[in-house]
N, C-alpha and C positions, 0 to 999 in steps of 0.2 A: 382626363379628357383625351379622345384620343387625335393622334395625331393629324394631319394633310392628309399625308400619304395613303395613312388606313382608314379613314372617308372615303377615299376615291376606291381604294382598294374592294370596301363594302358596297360602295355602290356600281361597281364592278366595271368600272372604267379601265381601270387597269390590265382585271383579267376579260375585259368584253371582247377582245378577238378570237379568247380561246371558248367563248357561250355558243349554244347550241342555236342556231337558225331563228329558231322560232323566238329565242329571247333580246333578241338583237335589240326592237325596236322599245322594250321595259327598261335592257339596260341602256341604251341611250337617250329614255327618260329619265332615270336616275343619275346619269352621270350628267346632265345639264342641271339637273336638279341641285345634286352636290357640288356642282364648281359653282353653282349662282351664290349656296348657301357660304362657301368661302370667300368668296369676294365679298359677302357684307361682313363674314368675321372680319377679312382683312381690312376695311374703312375703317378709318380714325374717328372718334367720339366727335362730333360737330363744333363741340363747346367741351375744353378740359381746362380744368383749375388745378394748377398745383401751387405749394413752396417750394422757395427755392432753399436751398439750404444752405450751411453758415460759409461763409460771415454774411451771409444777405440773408439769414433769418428776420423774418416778420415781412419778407415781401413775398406774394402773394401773384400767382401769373394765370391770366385769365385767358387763355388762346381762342380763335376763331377757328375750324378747321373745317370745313365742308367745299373744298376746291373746283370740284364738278360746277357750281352756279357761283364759285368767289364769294365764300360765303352770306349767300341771301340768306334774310330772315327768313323759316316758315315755322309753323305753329312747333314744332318738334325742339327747333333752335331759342325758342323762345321761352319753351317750357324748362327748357335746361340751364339756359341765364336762369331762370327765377332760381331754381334748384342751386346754382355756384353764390347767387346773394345770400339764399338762407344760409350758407356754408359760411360765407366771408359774415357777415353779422354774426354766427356762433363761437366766433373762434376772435378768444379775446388774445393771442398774439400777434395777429394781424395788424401789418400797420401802414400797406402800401399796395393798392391793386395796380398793377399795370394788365391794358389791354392790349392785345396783339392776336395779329394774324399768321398764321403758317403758311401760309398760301401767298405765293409770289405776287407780286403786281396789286395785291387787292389788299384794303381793310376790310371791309365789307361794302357789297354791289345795292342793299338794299334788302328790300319786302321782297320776296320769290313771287314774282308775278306769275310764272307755271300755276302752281299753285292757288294764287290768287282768283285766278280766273274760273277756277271751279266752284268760288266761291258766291253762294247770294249775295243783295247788298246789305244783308242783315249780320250774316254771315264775317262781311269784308269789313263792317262799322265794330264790331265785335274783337274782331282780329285787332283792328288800330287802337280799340280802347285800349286792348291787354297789352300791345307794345308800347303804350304811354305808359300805362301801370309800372311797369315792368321797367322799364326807364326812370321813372321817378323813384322808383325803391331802390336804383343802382347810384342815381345822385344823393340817395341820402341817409348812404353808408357815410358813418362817423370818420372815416379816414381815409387818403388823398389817394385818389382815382387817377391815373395817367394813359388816355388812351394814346397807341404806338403808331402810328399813321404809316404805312409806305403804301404807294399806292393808290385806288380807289376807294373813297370812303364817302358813298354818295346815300339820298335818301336818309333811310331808314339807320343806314351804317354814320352817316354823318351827326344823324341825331344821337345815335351810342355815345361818339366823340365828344358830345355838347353837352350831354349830363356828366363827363367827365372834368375832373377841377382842372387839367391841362391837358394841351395836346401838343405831342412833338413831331412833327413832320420830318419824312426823308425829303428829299427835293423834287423827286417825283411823284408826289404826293398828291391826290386832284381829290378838288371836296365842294360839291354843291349839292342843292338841295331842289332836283327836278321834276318833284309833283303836278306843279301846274299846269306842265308837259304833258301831264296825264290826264288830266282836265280836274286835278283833286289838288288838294293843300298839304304840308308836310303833316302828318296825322299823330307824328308820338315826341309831341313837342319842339319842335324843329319852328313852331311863329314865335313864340315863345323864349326859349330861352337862347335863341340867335341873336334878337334884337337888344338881347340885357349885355350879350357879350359884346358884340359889333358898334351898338348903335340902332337905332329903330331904321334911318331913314339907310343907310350901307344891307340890313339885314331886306327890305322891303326891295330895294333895286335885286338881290340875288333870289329871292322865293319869286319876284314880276317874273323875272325873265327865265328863273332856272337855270341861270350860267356855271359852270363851272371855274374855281380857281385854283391857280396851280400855290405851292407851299408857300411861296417868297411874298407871293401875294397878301396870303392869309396871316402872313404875320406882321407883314405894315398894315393890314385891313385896322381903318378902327385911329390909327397913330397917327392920321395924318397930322402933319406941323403946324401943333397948336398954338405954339409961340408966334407963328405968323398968322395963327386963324384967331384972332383975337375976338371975334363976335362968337367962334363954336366955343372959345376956352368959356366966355362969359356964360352963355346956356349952359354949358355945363355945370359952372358953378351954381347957376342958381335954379336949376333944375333935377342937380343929381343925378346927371348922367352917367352912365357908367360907357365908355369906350377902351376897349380893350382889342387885342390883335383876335383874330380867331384863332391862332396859332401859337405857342409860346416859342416855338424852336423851328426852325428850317435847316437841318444836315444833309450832308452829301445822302444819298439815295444808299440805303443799306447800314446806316448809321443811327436810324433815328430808336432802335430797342437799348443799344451800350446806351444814347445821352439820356432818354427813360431810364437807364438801371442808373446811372451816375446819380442824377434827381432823387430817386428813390433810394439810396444807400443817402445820400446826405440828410433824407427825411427821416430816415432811422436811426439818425444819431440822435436826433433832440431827443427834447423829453414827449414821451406819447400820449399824456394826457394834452399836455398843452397843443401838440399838435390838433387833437381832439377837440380842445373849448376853441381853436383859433378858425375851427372849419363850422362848426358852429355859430360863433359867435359872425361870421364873414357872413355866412350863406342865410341866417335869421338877419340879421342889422340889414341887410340890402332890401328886406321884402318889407320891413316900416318905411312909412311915408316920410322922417323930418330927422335931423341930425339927432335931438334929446333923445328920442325913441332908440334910437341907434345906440346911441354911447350907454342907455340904460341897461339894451341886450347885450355890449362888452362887460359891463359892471359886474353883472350877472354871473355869466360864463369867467371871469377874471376871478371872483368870489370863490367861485367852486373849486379853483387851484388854491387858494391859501396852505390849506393843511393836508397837503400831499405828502406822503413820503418822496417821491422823486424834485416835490419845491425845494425841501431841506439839503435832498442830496446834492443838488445843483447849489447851492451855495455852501456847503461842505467842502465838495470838491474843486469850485473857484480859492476857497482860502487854504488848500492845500495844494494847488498848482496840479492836479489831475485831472482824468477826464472823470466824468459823471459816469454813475453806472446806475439807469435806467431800471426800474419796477415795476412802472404803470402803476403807481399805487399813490 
């Protein structure tokens, strides 16, 4: 391939002071032509997944990259998530996605409404089915999802965060869900699974009004002091409530990808089956209706570890005072 240099060279940018009169105005269409075609060589992929490599083998780094709009969703950014899940689902050494942004200030701004607006409403119903789809296939990767919050992670970027099994916030971290600002609902399951995490009546006060909250917020959201709320502990018990923070972690501002890799290397010591039947067995038992049903989809998933090789080694290496060494097998 050849280089910069000899692009411009060819398209005669270089030598156009020395072209003859008449060619002036061809070569200063081809040198706009060739600097436009380098500027998109030089843009970074929207969406890149790598590994990382050892000793953080088996973790797995999903970036945002499209800085121009803070990476908004548009059909292009969407098509390439699907393309990074078929990848993370084929790749049986995979054992930990974290999600992150490159782009300063932002997780992600949301749906690219530029974009949007060029679209019908058949069009635009179409776009939100494929970013539920698409979202639903990234919560239900077999192993533990960490999206990296610094920043804005609203919309469309906030529901990424919600199919993921935790989220760790820097302290400037801002995340709501401002649809009905727009006169529409959050569309790629943001009614959904906010209120499984939050609480129904906390998730319905944030989609009313579309507010936004800052990190600190999002991690008492949910905890309020159950010990003195003695009438929410009893619904909960007897209704199966789940209230949870929307946030697992609040770090200083610029900290929160190390406390994601920290999570993530401690996830990679276990054993990776089990981490496996245990996100299973979590994410099925919560969508039956009554405890039996539940404890019978532990059963299940607990059954299927008996005759591991990594069962035996983990109590091998307990009665010889070392650590397990891990097969997935």
């Amino acid at each position: 391939m050849r280089n910069p240099r000899g692009l411009l060279a060819i398209s005669g940018y270089l030598a156009g002071r020395h072209a003859p009169a008449a060619s002036q105005s061809i070569t200063s269409h081809h040198s706009l032509f060739f600097a436009r075609a380098l500027q998109i060589l030089a843009q970074p992929e929207p969406v890149r997944l790598q590994k990382l490599a050892a000793p953080d083998s088996g973790i797995l780094e999903l970036r945002l990259e499209r800085p121009e709009v803070k990476n908004a969703i548009n059909w292009d950014v969407m098509g390439r998530l699907r393309s990074a899940i078929q990848k993370i689902q084929a790749d049986a050494t995979a054992k930990v996605v974290l999600v992150a942004s490159s782009v300063p200030g932002a997780f992600c701004a949301g749906a690219d409404l530029k974009e949007r607006r060029l679209m019908s409403s058949s069009e635009v119903g179409e776009y939100a089915g494929s970013l539920r789809s698409t979202f639903s296939s990234f919560e239900a990767l077999p192993i533990p999802t960490i999206a990296v919050i610094e920043g804005a992670a609203l919309g469309g970027g906030l529901e990424l965060a919600l199919s993921c099994d935790l989220r760790i916030c820097g302290e400037n971290a801002e995340l709501g869900l401002p649809e009905t600002g727009l006169a529409i609902i959050p569309g790629a399951g943001g009614t959904q699974r906010l209120p499984r995490i939050v609480g129904v009546s906390r998730a319905k006060e944030l989609i009313f009004t579309g507010r936004r909250c800052d990190a600190a917020e999002a991690v008492r959201m949910g905890k309020a002091s159950l010990v003195t709320n003695f009438c929410l502990l009893i619904r909960m018990i007897l209704n199966c409530v789940c209230i949870a923070g929307l946030a697992n972690y609040c770090v200083p501002a610029g900290e929160a990808y190390q406390k994601a890799l920290d999570i993530a290397r401690e996830i990679t010591q276990k054993g990776p089956l089990g981490i496996r039947m245990a996100k299973k067995a979590i994410n099925q038992g919560m969508e039956v209706s009554d405890m039996p049903s539940a404890l019978a989809v532990e059963g299940e998933c607990y059954d299927q570890l008996l005759h591991t090789q990594d069962r035996l080694e983990a109590l091998a290496a307990f009665a010889e005072k070392r650590k397990p060494v891990y097969t997935g097998k």
